[in-house]
Every structure is written in C-alpha cells, then in structure tokens.
C-alpha positions, 0 to 999 in steps of 0.5 A: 886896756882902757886906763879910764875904765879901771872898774870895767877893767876889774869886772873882766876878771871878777870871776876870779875873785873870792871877794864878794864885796870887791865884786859887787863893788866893781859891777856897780862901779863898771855900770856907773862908768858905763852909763855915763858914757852912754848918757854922753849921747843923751841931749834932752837936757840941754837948753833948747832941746826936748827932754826925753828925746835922743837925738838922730840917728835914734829913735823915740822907742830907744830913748823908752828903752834908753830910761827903763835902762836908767830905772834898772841901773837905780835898781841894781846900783842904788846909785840916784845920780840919774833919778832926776833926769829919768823922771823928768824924762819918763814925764816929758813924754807923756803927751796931752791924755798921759799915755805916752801918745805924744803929739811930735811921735804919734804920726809916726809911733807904732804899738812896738815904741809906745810899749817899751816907754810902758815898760820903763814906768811899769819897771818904775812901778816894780821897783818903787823908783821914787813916784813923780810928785803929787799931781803928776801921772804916777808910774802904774797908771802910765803903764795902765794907759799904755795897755788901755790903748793898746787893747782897744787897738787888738783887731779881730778884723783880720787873722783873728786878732792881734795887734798891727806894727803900725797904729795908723793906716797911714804909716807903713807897716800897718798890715805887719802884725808882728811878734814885738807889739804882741809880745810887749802887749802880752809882757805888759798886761802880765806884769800888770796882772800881778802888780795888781791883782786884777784877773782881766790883765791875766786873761789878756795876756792868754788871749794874747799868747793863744793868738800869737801860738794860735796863727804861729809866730811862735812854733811848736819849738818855740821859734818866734818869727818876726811877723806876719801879713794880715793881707795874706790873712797871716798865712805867711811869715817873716822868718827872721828871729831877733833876740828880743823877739823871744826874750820879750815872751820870756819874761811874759811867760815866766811872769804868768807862772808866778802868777798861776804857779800853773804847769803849761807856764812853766813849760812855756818858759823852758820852752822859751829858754831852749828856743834862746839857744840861737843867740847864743854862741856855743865858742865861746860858749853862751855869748849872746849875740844878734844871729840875724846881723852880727855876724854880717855886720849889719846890725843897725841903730835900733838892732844894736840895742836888743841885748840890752832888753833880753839881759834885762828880761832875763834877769827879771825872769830870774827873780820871778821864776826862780827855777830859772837860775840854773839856766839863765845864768851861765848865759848871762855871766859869760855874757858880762864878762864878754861885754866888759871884755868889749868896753875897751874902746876910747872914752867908755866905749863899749862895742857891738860884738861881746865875741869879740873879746877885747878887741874893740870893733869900732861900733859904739852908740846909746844901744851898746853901752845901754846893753853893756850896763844891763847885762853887767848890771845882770850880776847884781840880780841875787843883791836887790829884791824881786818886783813888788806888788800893791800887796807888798809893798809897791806905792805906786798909784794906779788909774785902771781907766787911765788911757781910756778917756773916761771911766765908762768908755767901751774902750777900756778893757777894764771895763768890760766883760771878762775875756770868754773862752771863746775868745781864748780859742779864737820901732821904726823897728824893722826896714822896709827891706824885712815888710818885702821880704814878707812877700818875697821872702826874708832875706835872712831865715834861722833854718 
C-alpha cells in the first residue's frame, strides 16, 4: 500500500462505510492527492516555458482535456488551489481571433484537438468557474468561437457532409472524417443548445447526428466506428472502437433529451449506454477498460487519457438525464474503486489498468492520474448541481458571432438560414497505422 496516499487508500474501501461524510471527505481528498501528482507533469508554469503547454511526449489536445479535467476537479471538490493556473491556461491558448486557433498548433491542429479545449470553457461556462476578468474572452464565447469555426469547416463536398480529422489539406488525415471531430462537434453545438437557448445549435447537432447515423459510423446497434475515407466517398470504415468515440455521443444525446424531452433522444441515449457495454469488463464486473489496446498493452500517450473523458461525460449525463442513474452508476463505482485500487504506484502514481487490482502496472502519465481523478471525482456527481444555463443562473458572457470574424460574416452559422429538413436528410489523435488500415483493413476490429 501507498503510505502517501493515505486518502486514496480509504477511497478503496468506502464502499464499505456508512459515513456519508467520511466518504465525500475522502473522494475530495483522493482527487486532490491525484491531481497533484498529475499537475507534477504540467511545466507551463515555469519561467521560460509556454502556459498552457505539456511538455512532450503529450500533445496540445491533452493539455484541453488536461484543463477541462481541472475545471471538474473545481466542480466536484470546491477546492480553488488550481483556478489560477486553469485561467491562465484556458486564456494563453486562445491565439490571435480568441478561438483556440493558436499560432504555434494550427499547422498541425485538427477539428478533434481544437474541440476538447471547447469543452473545458464550455464546462467553465456550465458550472460558472469564476469568469476571466473584464476585457478578456469569457468562457461561452470561446466556446461559441470553437463551434463558429468548425461549422463553417462541415464539408458537403464529399460524403455529404461532416467534418474531416484534419483542417488543412496539408496535414495527414485530411481525408479521414471520423466519429471524434463530429461527436465533439455534435456534443458541443448541444451543450451550446441548451446554454443558450438558441435553436440553430440544436438543429446543428441533428444535422450532425443524421450524418453521422446517415453514412454509418454509428450502426444500428450503436456501434461507433473510428472513421471513415471521403476518397472512397465514405463507403469503407475503420472498425476499430475507442471509448471516448461512443461516450463522446452520449453526453450529446442525453443532452439534446433534456432539451427536447423527445422519445427518439432517449432512445438514442440507451442505445449509446448498451453499446458501452464493450468497455467494460464483465470479471470484475463494469470495470471500464481501453478493449482496443489494453489488453494488448499497446495504449499510447493520448489513448491512456480516454477514460478520463468518458468518466466525465458519464457522469455529465447522469445530471442532465437523470433516468440515466440506474445505468450508469454501477459502472462508474466499480470503476473508481478500481482505479483508486490502481493509484498504488510511487509518488501518487496511478496506472493504466483498473483490472489490475492493486497491483501497480508500471504505466503512469498526465492521461492516468487525469482519468484516475475524473472517474474518482464521478462519486461526488449527487453532491453539485447540474449544468446551469443563461436562465438559471450561468453568467457566463457569450458572443454568438465570436470565431466568425465579424458579425455578418456568411460563416457564422448563427447567422444564416435555419437548417432545412432537407438538409437534415441530407488528436494527433490516431497513427498512421489506423489512416492504412482504412484501406487495408484495421488492424484491430470488435466483431
């Protein structure tokens, strides 16, 4: 056992305890040990380095993830020892037009990467983390901007519409349009939907899941596949299924219920939970784990980070789709109690593999104590209130044309004609091993 984890430690058996307070008291302290052994990666703070940055082998996207991670810590503990260094480091990567385009990434930034620092300020937004000061890009409007750009990005040129990987012709992945920059779009444009009230986000998101259910990355079983080839006008797939490909969709869906309260979203939602089943193991039973690498120990940087996103969207889902509760969490307990089983390594380490028990696998990172804390932090989901709105309570300023360059810019989707029915008919993430294996094959398929 790890004597510097002494919370962690009691987290692995709260289960057992009838103490309400003892156990919140312990899951806010874990997630505090956790994240600090995390934030021990983190160098943007240091002089000379660049805020908002992680430095190699991570990526740009994971340093999004990695600050929306910190923003939910906020939610769940009340802790404010990070909310400095979020804001600092939500702001410092705006670039130049405030829309998370930054001049050192956008050569090499896909849609997918641009999306996940959207999600931090639109969870910022959600949950009213304290608002940059005056004259600085306010959380909703950054996340507005993330969504302007990328939907004057949706290409109707090829496969009938979507979003590619890649936003420049230049970058490898440009002919990929996969499940992740449409599921974030979609997730994003919903959330947006109900923040605002604003009827064209929500016509956005059907748009995108019509296309996305439409040229089948999701099946009728609610399989999502990774990808797809616009040179082969999107007839092929790459059959490989990563946790956050689904669980991206899930909070979308769930979300558009709550807007809606229409039955074909509650559908889709079960239908999205059911489809989870895959990640998650039946001995011991509802222990999430990576079925594409884990068992094969070949989960790299960015892969290890995905059950960090999937507990959070879970649990997010849970709050804005209540009916959800009863499915969702038994799979999110044996999941922290799994993971706070696996936070056994030297100096707050956390490992990959909650199937592991406690037996430590060796392999620790940003992604690992990132998904240890949101999955821990998941037990604390029945303690804070659900996302707010600019009806109830959300103070968060907004620009609907942010990101579009000015107001009657034909870009902005905000400003243009409703979506027709019509047209409802109508990071580096993946290797280039899993690109080949769109035309050869993937290399891993879920039968």
């Amino acid at each position: 056992m790890l004597t510097s984890l002494p919370h962690v430690r009691a987290m692995r058996t709260i289960g057992n305890q009838d103490d309400a307070k003892f156990r919140a008291e312990s899951i806010i302290q874990a997630c505090s040990e956790i994240t600090y052994g995390m934030m021990k990666y983190y160098t943007g703070n240091n002089t000379g380095d660049t805020p908002g940055n992680l430095p190699s082998p991570y990526y740009w996207w994971e340093a999004g993830g990695m600050f929306g991670s910190l923003v939910d810590y906020w939610y769940y503990t009340g802790d404010t020892s990070y909310v400095p260094v979020t804001m600092q480091g939500l702001l410092s990567q705006v670039g130049p037009d405030n829309d998370y385009m930054p001049p050192n990434q956008t050569k090499t930034e896909g849609n997918d990467d641009q999306a996940f620092w959207g999600f931090a300020v639109m969870s910022a937004a959600e949950y009213n983390f304290p608002n940059p000061p005056a004259g600085q890009p306010q959380w909703l409007a950054l996340a507005q901007a993330v969504f302007n750009t990328q939907a004057s990005r949706w290409d109707p040129q090829t496969c009938g519409g979507g979003l590619r990987w890649q936003i420049f012709t230049f970058n490898n992945g440009f002919n990929y349009k996969n499940s992740i920059s449409n599921g974030c779009f979609f997730q994003l444009a919903a959330r947006l939907a109900a923040y605002t009230g604003n009827q064209t986000y929500a016509q956005w998101a059907e748009k995108t899941w019509d296309w996305v259910n439409g040229v089948g990355l999701i099946t009728p079983q609610y399989v999502v596949w990774d990808g797809t080839d616009d040179t082969q006008n999107c007839t092929s797939f790459n059959h490989i299924q990563w946790t956050y490909n689904a669980a991206v969709y899930l909070l979308g869906a769930a979300t558009m219920w709550n807007i809606t309260n229409d039955q074909v979203w509650k559908d889709r939602t079960n239908g999205i939970i059911n489809g989870l089943d895959v990640f998650f193991t039946t001995t011991p039973a509802n222990v999430m784990y990576e079925v594409a690498c884990e068992p094969q120990g070949t989960c790299d940087v960015d892969q290890q980070s995905f059950k960090a996103y999937v507990s959070r969207w879970m649990a997010a889902t849970i709050k804005v789709a209540p009916w959800t509760e009863s499915m969702l969490q038994p799979k999110l307990q044996a999941s922290s109690e799994a993971a706070a089983q696996q936070c056994s390594g030297p100096n707050n380490a956390c490992g990959l593999q909650w199937t592991k028990g406690s037996t430590y696998d060796g392999l620790t990172g940003v992604g690992q104590q990132m998904a240890a804390m949101e999955v821990i932090g998941t037990r604390l989901i029945d303690k804070v209130g659900g996302p707010v709105t600019n009806k109830t309570g959300g103070t968060s300023v907004g620009d609907p044309s942010a990101g579009s360059g000015q107001n009657n810019n034909p870009s902005n989707p905000l400003a243009t004609q409703p979506v027709t029915t019509g047209e409802k008919a109508g990071a580096g993430f993946l290797t280039a091993l899993i690109l080949i294996g769109i035309l050869g094959g993937a290399w891993w398929m879920v039968a």
